[in-house]
C-alpha positions in Angstrom: 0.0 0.0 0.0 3.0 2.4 0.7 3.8 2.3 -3.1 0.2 4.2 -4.1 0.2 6.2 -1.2 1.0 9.8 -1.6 0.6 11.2 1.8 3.3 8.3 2.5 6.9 10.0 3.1 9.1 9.3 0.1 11.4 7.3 1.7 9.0 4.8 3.0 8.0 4.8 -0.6 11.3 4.1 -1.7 12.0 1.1 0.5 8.6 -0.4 -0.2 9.6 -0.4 -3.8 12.9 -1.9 -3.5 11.1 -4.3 -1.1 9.0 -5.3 -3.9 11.9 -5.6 -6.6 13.4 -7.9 -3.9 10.6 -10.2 -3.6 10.5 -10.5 -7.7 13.7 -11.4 -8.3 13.7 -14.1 -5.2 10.4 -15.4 -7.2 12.7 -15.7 -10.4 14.7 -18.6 -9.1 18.4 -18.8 -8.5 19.0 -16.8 -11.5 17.7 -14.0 -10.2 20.1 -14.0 -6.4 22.7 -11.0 -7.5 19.7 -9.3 -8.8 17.7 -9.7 -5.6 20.7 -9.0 -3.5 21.6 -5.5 -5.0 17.8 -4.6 -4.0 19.1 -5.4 -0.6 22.0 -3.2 -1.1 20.4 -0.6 -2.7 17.7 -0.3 0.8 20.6 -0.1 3.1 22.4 2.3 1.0 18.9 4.8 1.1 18.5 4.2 4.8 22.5 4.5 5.6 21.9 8.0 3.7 19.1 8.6 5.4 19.7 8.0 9.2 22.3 9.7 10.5 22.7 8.7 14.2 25.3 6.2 15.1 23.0 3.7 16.7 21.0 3.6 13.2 24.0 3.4 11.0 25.5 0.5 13.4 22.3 -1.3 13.4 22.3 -1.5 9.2 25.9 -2.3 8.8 25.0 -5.5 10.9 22.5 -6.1 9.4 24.4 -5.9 6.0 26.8 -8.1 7.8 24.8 -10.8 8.8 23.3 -10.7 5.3 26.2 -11.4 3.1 27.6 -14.9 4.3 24.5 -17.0 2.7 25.8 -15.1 -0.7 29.4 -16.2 -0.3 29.6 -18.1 -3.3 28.3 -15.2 -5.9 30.8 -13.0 -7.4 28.0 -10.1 -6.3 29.0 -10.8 -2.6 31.9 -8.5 -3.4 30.0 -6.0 -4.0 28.3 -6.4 -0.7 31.8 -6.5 0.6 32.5 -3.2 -0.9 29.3 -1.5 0.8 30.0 -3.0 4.0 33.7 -1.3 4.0 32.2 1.8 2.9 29.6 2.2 5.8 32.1 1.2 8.5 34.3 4.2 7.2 31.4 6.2 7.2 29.9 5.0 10.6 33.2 4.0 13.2 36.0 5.3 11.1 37.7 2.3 11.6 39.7 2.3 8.4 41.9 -0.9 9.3 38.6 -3.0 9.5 37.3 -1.3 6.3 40.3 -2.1 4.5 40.1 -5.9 6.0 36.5 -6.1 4.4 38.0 -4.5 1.0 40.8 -6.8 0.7 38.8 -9.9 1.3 36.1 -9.2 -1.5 39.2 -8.1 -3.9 40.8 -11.3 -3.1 37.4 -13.6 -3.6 36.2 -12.0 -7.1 39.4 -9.9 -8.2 38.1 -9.1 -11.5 34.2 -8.9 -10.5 32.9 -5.6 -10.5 32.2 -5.6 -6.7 36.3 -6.6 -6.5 37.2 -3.9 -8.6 35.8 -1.4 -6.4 37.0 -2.9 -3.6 40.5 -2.4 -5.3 39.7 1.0 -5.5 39.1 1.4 -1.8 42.1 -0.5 -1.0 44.0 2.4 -2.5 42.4 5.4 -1.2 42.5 3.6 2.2 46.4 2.9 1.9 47.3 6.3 -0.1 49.7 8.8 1.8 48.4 12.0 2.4 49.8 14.5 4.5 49.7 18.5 5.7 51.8 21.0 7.8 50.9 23.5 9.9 53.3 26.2 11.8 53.8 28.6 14.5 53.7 31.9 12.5 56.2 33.2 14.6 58.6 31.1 17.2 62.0 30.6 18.5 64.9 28.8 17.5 64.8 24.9 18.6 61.2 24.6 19.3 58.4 22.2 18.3 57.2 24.7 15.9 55.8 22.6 12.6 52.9 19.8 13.1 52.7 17.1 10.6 49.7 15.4 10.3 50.4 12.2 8.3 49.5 8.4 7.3 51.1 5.8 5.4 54.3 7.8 4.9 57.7 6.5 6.2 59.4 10.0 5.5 59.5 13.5 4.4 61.7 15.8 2.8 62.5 19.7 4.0 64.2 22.7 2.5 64.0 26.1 4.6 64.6 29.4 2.6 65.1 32.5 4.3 63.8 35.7 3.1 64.2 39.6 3.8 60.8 40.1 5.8 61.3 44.5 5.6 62.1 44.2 2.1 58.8 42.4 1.3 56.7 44.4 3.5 58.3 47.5 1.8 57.5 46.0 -1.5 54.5 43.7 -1.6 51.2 45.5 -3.4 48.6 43.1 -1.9 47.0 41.6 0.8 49.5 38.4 1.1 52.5 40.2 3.1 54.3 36.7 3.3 54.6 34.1 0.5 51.8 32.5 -1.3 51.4 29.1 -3.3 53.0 30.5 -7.0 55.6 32.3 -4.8 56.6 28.9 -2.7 57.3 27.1 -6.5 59.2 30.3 -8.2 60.8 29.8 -5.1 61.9 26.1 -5.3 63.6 26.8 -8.7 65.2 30.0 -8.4 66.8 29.7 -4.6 69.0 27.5 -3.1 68.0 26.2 1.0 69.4 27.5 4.0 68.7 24.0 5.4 67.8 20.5 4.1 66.6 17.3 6.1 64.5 14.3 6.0 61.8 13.9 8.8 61.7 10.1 9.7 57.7 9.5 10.6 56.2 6.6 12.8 53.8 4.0 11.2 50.5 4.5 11.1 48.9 0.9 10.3 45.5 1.6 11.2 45.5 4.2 8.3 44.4 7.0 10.2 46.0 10.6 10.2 48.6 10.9 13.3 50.7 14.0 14.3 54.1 14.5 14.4 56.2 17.7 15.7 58.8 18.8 14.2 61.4 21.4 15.2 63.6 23.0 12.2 66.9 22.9 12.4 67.4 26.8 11.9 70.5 28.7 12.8 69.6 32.0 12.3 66.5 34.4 13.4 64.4 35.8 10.7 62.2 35.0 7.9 62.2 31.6 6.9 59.7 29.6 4.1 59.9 26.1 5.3 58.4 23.6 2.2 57.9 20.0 2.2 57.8 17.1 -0.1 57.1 13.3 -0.3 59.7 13.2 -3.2 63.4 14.2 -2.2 63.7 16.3 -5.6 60.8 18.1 -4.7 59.7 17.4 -8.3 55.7 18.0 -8.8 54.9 14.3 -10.6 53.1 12.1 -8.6 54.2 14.8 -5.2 52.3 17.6 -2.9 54.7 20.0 -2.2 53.3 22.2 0.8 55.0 25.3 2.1 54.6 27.9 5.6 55.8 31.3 6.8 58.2 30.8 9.8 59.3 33.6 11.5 62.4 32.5 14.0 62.1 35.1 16.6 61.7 35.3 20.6 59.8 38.4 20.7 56.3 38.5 20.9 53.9 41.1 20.1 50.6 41.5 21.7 48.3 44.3 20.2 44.8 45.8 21.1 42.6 48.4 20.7 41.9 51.2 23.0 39.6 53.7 21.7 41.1 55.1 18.9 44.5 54.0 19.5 46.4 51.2 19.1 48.5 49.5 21.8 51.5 47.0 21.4 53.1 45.5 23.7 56.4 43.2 23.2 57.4 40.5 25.2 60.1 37.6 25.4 58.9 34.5 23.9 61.2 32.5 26.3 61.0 34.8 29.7 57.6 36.5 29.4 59.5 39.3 30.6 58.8 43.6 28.2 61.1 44.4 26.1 61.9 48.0 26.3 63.7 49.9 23.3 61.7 47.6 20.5 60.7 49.5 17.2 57.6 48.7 16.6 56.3 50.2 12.6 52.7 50.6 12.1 51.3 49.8 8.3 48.4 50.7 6.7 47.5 48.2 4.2 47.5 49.3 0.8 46.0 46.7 -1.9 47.3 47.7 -5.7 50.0 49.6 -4.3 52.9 49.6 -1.2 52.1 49.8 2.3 52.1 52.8 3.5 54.6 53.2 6.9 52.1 55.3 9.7 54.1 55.7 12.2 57.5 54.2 14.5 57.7 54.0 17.9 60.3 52.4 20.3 58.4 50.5 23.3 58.6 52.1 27.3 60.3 50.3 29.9 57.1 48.4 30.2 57.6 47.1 26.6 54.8 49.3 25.1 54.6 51.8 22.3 51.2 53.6 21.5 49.8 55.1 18.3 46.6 56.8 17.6 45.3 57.6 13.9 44.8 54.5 13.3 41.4 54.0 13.9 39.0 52.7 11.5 42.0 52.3 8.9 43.1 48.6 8.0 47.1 48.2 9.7 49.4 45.9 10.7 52.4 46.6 13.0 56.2 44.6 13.0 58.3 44.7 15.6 62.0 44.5 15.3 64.7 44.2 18.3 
């Protein structure tokens, strides 16, 4: 009755029609089984979609699970196989028990369609991947890149430094430190202050893990740290990422009072004002330089103030 009634919700519909495609093929005889059994699948895929909740989705994975073992003999069960993997990735995450259930139905019907697709999440599941993220600003010797990683035994680093007062001088838009195209002219055109290879744990139940990572840097300043899976740093079959690392142990804390601004610079290591800091204040300037605003050394109490700057869009650099 679902199927002819329209004040039925759709999805109730839905399952009462591939109910009834079910119970047709299973009426058609044993030529009919894959047939019938994708109707199956093609249920649990609507309500997987549909319900959301953890408890729901656990409740049709097992469900699919308890399903598949009378189908064991059918090339289709891969393909059943395949599902299953998918809606545990989707449902616990557990990737090493997703790529369990891939690699059997591969192995059963390798050249089925079901196995073929398992194939395919056999390799996303096992595929590196990687990313890096940075302190903007840190001193020398610290923990100050975060890897987050999987199936990778190792990575490759190059750190290039760069004249940070020439580029604010110089740059005519809104990215003051280097950008994507800038990181690869970069790659070609300069040669590394520092080179190393990062040696990474295992990660064998696929998942992303973090590693830390302090730069062997020598000297303060501007640094673009880049990293590669390849040791040329060649772009085939690669991701090349880069950051902005400033090696520095000041730190510059800034606020708004009114309509001034107030910095105030610190030691990164003591906590301790730094007195005598210049501090420049920018306005920024998109289509053309940045315009300087003002200079002021910090108090005794590490401070310097400027007004004027309200309602404007600035930035301020400090330099000891």
């Amino acid at each position: 009755r679902a199927l002819d009634d329209d004040s039925r919700h759709p999805l109730l519909r839905a399952i009462a029609l591939l109910d009834d495609l079910e119970r047709f093929h299973q009426s058609q005889g044993d030529g009919h089984r894959e047939a019938a059994l994708e109707a199956r699948f093609e249920r649990l895929r609507r309500l997987h979609q549909h319900f959301t909740e953890r408890s729901d989705r656990a409740q049709i994975t097992a469900q699919l699970a308890g399903l598949l073992p009378a189908y064991r003999s059918l090339p289709w069960w891969s393909m059943g196989m395949a599902l299953q993997s998918e809606l545990v990735r989707e449902g616990t995450g557990d990737l090493k028990q997703a790529y369990a259930l891939s690699q059997a139905g591969k192995q059963a019907f390798p050249d089925s369609i079901g196995g073929k697709l398992c194939d395919g999440q056999l390799r996303a599941i096992s595929a590196a991947d990687y990313s890096m993220e940075s302190m903007q600003s840190d001193g020398l010797g610290q923990r100050s890149l975060r890897l987050r990683h999987k199936n990778l035994t190792e990575l490759h680093f190059r750190a290039y430094r760069a004249d940070l007062q020439e580029r604010l001088e110089n740059s005519q838009d809104y990215n003051l430190l280097y950008n994507g195209d800038e990181l690869r002219r970069l790659l070609r055109s300069q040669k590394p202050v520092a080179s190393w290879v990062e040696k990474l744990p295992a990660t064998p139940d696929y998942q992303m893990h973090s590693t830390y990572v302090t730069p062997p840097l020598k000297q303060k300043g501007w640094h673009i740290i880049v990293v590669s899976m390849r040791a040329d740093f060649a772009a085939a079959n690669n991701r090349v990422v880069g950051t902005n690392f400033i090696a520095t142990d000041l730190v510059v804390v800034s606020r708004a009072i009114d309509k001034s601004l107030e910095v105030t610079a610190v030691s990164g290591p003591t906590g301790q004002p730094q007195p005598g800091v210049m501090v420049h204040l920018y306005e920024f300037n998109y289509g053309g330089k940045h315009r300087r605003l003002d200079s002021e050394k910090t108090d005794a109490q590490g401070t310097a103030r400027f007004s004027g700057s309200d309602g404007k869009s600035v930035f301020v650099v400090a330099q000891q």
